[in-house]
C-alpha positions as CSV (number, residue, x, y, z in Angstrom):
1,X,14.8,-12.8,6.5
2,X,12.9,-10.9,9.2
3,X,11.8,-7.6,8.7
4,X,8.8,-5.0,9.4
5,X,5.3,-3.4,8.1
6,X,4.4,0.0,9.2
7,X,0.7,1.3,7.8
8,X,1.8,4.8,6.8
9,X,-1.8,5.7,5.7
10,X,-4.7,3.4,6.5
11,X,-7.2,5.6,5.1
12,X,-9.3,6.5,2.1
13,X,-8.9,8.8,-1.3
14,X,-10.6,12.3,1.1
15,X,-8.6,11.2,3.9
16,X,-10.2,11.2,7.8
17,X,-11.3,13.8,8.9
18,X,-12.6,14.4,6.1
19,X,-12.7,18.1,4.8
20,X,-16.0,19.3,5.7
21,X,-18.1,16.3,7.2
22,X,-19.1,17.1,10.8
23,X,-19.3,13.4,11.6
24,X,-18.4,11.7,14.5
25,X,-15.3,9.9,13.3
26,X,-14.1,13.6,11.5
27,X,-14.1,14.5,15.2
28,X,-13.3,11.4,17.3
29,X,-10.3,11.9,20.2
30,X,-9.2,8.4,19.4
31,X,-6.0,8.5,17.2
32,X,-6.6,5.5,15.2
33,X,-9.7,7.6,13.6
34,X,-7.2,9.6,11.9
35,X,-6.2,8.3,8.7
36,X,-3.9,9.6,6.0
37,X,-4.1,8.2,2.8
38,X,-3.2,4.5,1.8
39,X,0.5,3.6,1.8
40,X,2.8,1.0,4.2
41,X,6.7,0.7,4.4
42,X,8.3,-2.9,4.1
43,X,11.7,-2.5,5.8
44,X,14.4,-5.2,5.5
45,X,17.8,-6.0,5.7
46,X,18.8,-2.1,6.6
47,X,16.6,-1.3,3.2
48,X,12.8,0.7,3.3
49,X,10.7,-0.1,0.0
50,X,7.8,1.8,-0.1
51,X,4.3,0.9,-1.8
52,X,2.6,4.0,-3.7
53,X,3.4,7.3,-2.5
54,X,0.4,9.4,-1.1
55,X,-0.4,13.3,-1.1
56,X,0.6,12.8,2.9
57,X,3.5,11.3,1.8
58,X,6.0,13.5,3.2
59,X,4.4,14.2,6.8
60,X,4.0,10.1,6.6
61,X,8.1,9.7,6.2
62,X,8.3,12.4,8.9
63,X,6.3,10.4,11.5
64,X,8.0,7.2,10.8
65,X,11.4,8.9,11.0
66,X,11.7,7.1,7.4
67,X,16.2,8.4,6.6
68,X,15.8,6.6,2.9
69,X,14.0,5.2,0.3
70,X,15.7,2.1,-1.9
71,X,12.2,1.4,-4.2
72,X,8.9,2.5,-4.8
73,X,6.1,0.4,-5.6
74,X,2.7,1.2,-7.3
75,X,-0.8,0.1,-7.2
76,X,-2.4,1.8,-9.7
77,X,-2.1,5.6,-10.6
78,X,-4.9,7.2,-8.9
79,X,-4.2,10.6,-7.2
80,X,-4.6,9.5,-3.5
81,X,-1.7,6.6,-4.4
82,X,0.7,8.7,-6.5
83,X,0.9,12.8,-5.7
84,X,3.6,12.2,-3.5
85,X,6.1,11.0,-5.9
86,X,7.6,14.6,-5.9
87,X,8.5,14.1,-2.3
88,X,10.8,11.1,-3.2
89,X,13.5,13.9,-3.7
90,X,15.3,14.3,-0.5
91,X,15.6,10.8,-0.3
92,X,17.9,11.3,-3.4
93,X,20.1,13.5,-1.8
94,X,22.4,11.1,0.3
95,X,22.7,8.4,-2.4
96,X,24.4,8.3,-5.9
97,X,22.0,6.3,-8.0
98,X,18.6,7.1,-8.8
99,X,16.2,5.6,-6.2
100,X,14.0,2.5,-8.3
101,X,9.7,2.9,-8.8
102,X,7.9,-0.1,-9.8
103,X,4.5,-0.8,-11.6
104,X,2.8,-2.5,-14.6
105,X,3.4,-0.8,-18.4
106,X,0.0,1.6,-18.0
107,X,1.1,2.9,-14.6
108,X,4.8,4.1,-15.4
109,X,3.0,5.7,-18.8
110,X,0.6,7.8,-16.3
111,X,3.4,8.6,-14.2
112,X,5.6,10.2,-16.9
113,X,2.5,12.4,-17.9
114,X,1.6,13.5,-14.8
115,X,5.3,13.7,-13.7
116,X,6.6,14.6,-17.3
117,X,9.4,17.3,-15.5
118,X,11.2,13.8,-13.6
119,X,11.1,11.6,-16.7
120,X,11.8,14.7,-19.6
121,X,15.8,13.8,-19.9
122,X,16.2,17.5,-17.8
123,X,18.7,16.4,-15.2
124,X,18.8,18.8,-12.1
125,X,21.3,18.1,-9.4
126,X,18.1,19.1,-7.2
127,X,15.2,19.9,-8.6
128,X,13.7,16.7,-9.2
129,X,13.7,13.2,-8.2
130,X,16.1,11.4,-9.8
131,X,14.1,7.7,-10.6
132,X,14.4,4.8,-12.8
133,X,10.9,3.4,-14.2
134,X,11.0,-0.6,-14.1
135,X,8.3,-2.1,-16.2
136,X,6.5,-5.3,-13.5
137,X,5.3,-7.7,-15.7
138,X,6.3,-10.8,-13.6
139,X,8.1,-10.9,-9.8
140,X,10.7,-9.4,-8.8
141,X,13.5,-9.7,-6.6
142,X,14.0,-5.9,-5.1
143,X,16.9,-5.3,-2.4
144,X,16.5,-8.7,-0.9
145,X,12.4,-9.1,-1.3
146,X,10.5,-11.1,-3.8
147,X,8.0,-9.1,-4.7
148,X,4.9,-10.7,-6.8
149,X,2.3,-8.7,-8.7
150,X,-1.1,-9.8,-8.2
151,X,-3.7,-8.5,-10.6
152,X,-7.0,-7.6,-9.0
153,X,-9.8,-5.3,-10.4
154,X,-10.7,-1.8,-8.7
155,X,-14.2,-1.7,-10.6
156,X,-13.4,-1.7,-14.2
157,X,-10.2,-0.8,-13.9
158,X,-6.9,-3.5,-13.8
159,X,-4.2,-2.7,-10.7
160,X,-2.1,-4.7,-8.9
161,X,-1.0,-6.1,-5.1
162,X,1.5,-7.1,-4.3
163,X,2.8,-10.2,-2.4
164,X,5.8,-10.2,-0.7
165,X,7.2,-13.5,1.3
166,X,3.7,-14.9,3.1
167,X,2.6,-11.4,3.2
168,X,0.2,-9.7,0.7
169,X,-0.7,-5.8,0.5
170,X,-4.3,-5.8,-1.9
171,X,-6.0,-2.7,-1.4
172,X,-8.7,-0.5,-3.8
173,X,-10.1,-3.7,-5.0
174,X,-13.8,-4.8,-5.8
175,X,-12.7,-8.1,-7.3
176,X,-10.1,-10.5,-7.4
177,X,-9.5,-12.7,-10.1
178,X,-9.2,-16.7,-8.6
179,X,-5.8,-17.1,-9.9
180,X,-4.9,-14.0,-7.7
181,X,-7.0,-16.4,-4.6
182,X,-5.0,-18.9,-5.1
183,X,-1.8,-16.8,-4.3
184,X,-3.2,-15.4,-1.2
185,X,-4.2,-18.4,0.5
186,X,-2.9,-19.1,3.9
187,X,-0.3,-16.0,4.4
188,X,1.0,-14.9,7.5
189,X,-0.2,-11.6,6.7
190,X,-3.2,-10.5,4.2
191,X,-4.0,-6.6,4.1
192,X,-6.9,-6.2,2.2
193,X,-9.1,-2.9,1.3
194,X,-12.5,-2.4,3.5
195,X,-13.8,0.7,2.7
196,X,-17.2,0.7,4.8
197,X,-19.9,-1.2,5.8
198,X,-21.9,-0.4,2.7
199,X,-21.5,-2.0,-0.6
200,X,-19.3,0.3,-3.0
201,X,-18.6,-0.2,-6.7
202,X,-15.1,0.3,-6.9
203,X,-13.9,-0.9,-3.3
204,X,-14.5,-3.8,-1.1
205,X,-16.8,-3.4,1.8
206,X,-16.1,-4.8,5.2
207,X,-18.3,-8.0,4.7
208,X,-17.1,-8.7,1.9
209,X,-13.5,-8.2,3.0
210,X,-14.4,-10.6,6.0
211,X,-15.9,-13.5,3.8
212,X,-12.7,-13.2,2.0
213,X,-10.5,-13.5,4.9
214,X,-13.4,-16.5,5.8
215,X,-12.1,-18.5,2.3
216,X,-8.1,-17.5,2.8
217,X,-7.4,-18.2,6.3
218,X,-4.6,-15.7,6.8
219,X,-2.9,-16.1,10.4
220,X,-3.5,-11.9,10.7
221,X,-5.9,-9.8,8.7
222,X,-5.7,-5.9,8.4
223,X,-8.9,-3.9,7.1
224,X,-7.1,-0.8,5.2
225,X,-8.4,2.0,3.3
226,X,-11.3,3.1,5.6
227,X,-13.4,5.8,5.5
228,X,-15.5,8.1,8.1
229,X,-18.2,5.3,8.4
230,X,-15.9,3.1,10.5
231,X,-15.1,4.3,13.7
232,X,-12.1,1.6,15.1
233,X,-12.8,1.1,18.1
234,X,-17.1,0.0,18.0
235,X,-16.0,-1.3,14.4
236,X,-13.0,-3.5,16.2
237,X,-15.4,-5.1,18.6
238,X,-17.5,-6.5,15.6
239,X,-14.1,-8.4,14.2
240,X,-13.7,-12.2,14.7
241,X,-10.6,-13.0,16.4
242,X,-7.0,-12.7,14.2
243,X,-9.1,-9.9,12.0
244,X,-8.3,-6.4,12.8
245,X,-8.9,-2.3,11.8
246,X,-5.3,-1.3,10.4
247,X,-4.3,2.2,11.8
248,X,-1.5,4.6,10.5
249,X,1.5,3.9,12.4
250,X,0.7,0.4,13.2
251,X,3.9,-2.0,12.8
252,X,4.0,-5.1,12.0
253,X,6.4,-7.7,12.4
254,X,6.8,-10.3,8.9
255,X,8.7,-12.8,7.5
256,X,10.2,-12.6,4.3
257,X,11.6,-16.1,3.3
258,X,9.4,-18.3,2.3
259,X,9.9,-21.9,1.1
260,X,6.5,-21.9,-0.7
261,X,8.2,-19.3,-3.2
262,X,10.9,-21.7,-4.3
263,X,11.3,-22.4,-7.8
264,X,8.9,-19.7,-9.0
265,X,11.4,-16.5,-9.5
């Protein structure tokens, strides 16, 4: 199966600009210095699955001319990854089930809380998303796509990425376990978290990201969740060759069958 990537939101948790800095990346001309928070869309076989749903959600399904929604996946339930959920809702309105979210046992348990009107049993032809919480505790096939949880650490905390085919989506990481390695080895695509040039406790930083990519050997890297420190174009110029600044908007053509995968769902 072929199918396509699109970086909805390459940026980090403030967004760029970011609301009050008077830096030269909050005011660069150049497009790809504009960053709404970190999401991408896998599309496939005439279905869009979606991974974490941002506070820019909605003007990010608006620039991608996104019609529907057939599964939401989650990271982890930090604001900048999850206060778009209520924006799901017009994807309901052209479809007769409710539309599927995804993440580990901890995550769905934050969602309800936070989003305790869609899960209170309150059913609203309208008013709310209409969702069913799927516990992902192992992979999972979802409209077509394996999906594979990969447990990573973002500082103390446990969250997930996700690889789907030879393609892996791993952002707000500082460390990954080497079981997790060992599944991203050698992909087609690896998009990994690259927060700045500095050192961060809770997020990789762009060495870091680049020895990684160094000890994988993806054919195509993408540096996501940036903030104001990296402009794109000087910070593309210091990339080695098949390494690259992700941008929103950017698509991406994958493949989604992989023989490697056999045997393993």
């Amino acid at each position: 199966m072929v199918g396509k990537l699109i970086i909805l939101g390459s940026g980090t948790s403030t967004g760029v600009p970011t609301l009050g800095c008077d830096c030269a990346v909050c005011h660069s001309a150049d497009p790809r210095d504009r960053r709404l928070r970190p999401s991408v869309l896998i599309s496939a076989g005439g279905h869009n699955i979606l991974i974490d749903t941002t506070p820019d959600f909605r003007y990010q399904a608006m620039r991608a001319g996104l019609r529907s929604i057939e599964a939401v996946l989650f990271t982890h339930s930090h604001a900048d990854h999850i206060m778009g959920m209520d924006d799901i809702r017009p994807f309901n309105f052209n479809r007769s089930q409710p539309i599927p979210i995804y993440a580990d046992a901890g995550v769905l348990e934050d969602l309800r809380r936070v989003f305790r009107y869609v899960f209170s049993g309150n059913e609203y032809a309208s008013a709310i998303p209409r969702l069913t919480a799927h516990a992902m505790q192992g992979p999972m096939v979802i409209e077509g796509v394996r999906f594979e949880p990969l447990p990573v650490m973002h500082g103390n905390l446990p969250i997930l990425g996700y690889r789907f085919g030879p393609n892996a989506y791993v952002t707000d990481f500082s460390s990954i376990p080497e079981a997790t390695l060992q599944r991203l080895r050698g992909l087609d695509l690896l998009i990994l978290d690259a927060l700045r040039h500095r050192p961060h406790p809770t997020h990789s930083h762009l060495a870091n990201s680049l020895a990684l990519v160094e000890r994988l050997q993806p054919r195509r890297a993408l540096f996501t969740h940036i903030c104001h420190e990296l402009p794109h174009r000087e910070t593309s110029a210091l990339l080695p060759p098949g390494v690259e600044l992700a941008y929103d908007g950017l698509e991406v053509g994958i493949r989604l069958d992989d023989a490697a995968e056999d045997g393993l769902a």
